[in-house]
C-alpha positions in Angstrom: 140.7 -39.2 -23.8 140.8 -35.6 -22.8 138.3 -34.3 -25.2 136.2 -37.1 -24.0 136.3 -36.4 -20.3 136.0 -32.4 -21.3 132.6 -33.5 -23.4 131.2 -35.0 -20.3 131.7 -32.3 -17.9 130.2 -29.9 -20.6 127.0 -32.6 -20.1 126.8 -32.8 -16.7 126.8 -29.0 -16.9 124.7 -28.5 -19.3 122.1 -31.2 -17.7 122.1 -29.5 -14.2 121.4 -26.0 -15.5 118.8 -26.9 -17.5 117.0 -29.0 -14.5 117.3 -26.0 -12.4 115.9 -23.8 -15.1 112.6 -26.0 -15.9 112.0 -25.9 -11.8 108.9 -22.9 -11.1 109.2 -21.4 -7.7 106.5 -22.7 -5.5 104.2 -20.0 -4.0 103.4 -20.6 -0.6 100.0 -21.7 -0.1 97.2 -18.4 0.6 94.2 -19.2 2.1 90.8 -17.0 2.1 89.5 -15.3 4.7 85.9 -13.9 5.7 86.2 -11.0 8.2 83.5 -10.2 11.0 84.1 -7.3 13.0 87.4 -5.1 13.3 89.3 -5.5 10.4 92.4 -8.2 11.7 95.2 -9.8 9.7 96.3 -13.5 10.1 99.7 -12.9 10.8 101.0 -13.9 14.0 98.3 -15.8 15.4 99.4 -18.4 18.0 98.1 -21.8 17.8 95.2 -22.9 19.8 97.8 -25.8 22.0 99.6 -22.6 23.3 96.8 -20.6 24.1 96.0 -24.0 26.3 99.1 -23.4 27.9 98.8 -19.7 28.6 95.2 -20.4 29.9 96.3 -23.5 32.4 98.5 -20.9 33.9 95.9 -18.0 34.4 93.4 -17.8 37.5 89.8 -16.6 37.6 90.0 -13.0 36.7 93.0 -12.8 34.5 93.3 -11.5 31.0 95.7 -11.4 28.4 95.1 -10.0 25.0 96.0 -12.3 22.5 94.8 -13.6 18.3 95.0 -17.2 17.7 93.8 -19.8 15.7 91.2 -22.5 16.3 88.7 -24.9 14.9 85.0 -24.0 15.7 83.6 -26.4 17.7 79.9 -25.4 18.5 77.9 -21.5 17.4 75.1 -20.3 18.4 72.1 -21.5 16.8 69.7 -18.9 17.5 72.1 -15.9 16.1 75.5 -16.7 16.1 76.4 -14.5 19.1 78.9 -17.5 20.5 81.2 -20.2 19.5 83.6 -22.5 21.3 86.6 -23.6 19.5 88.6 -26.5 20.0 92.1 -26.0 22.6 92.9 -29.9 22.3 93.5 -31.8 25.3 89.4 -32.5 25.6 89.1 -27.8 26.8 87.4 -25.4 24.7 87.2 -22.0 25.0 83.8 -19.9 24.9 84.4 -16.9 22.7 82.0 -13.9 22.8 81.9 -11.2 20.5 82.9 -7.4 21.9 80.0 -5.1 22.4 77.5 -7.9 21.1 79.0 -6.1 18.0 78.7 -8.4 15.6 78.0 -12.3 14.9 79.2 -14.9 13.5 77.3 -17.6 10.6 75.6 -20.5 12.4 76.9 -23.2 9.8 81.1 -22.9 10.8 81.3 -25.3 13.3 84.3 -27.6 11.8 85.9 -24.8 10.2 89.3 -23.2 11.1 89.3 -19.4 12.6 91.3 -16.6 14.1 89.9 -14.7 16.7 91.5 -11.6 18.1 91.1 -9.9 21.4 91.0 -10.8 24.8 91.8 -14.3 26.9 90.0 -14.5 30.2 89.1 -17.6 32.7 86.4 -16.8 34.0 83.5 -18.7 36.6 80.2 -19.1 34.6 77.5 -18.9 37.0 74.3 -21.6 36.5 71.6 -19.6 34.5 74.2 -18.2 31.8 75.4 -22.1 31.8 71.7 -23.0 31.0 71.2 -20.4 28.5 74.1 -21.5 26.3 72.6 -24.8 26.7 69.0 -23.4 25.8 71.0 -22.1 22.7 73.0 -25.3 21.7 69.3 -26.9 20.9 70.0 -29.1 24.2 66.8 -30.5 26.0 64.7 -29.3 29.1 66.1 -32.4 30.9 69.7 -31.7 30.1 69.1 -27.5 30.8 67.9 -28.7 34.3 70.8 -31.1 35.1 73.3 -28.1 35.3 73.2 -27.0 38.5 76.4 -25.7 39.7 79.1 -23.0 38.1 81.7 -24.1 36.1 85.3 -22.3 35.4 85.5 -21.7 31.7 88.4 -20.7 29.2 87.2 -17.7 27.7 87.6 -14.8 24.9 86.1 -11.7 23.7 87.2 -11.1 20.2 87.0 -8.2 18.3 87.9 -9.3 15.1 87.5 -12.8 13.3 88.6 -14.5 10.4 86.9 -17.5 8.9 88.8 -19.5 6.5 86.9 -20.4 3.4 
């Protein structure tokens, strides 16, 4: 009986060190990035939900510099000079690019970035609200119906990174 029992704990041994040994260490996941601007790194970006809350608690005029990460809701179809990305909660934020330094491709709407630089809130008087429209593709019609300033979410990044 004890050889027995003594044969079966050699198994069982034998069984789990070899399960461990056939397992390959995953490698976390790296994602691709295409760089406009100042050279940035993705590390330590905050998510676009708590940049929502850092901007809900900021008045017109305030700035904080910041890099988080975003989906691209809308760019700039004549050059690329602007996008909005996505904050959740139905707010967006309207990022410009420092120094009209650089721009970003017009086809990334839908596509996850990180932008890097500064958080503002800002009051966007009528005729820059119309020229973003003007740029968006939108109609005469719907350029004329904006008629009064709107307070905006906004950033002026240095440095992005598009995932690919």
């Amino acid at each position: 009986m004890k050889p027995v029992i003594i044969a079966l704990i050699f198994v069982l041994m034998f069984n789990a060190c070899k399960n461990k040994a056939d397992e390959t260490p995953k490698e976390p996941i790296k994602i691709e990035y295409a760089s406009f601007g100042k050279d940035i790194v993705a590390d330590d970006a905050i998510a676009s939900s708590s940049m929502l809350s850092h901007y809900k608690e900021m008045n017109v005029g305030d700035s904080i510099n910041s890099k988080m990460t975003a989906k691209v809701l809308k760019v700039c179809q004549a050059k690329g000079c602007w996008m909005t990305l996505d904050l959740g909660e139905g707010n967006e934020a309207m990022v410009k690019f420092k120094d009209y330094g650089f721009f970003v491709p017009k086809d990334i709407a839908g596509k996850e970035v990180i932008v890097n630089g500064k958080a503002y809130v800002k009051e966007v008087p009528v005729d820059e609200l119309q020229h973003y429209a003007e740029d968006a593709g939108k109609s005469p019609e719907e350029i004329a119906a904006i008629t009064e300033p709107k307070k905006t979410f906004s950033f002026e990044a240095d440095g992005v990174l598009i995932a690919q």
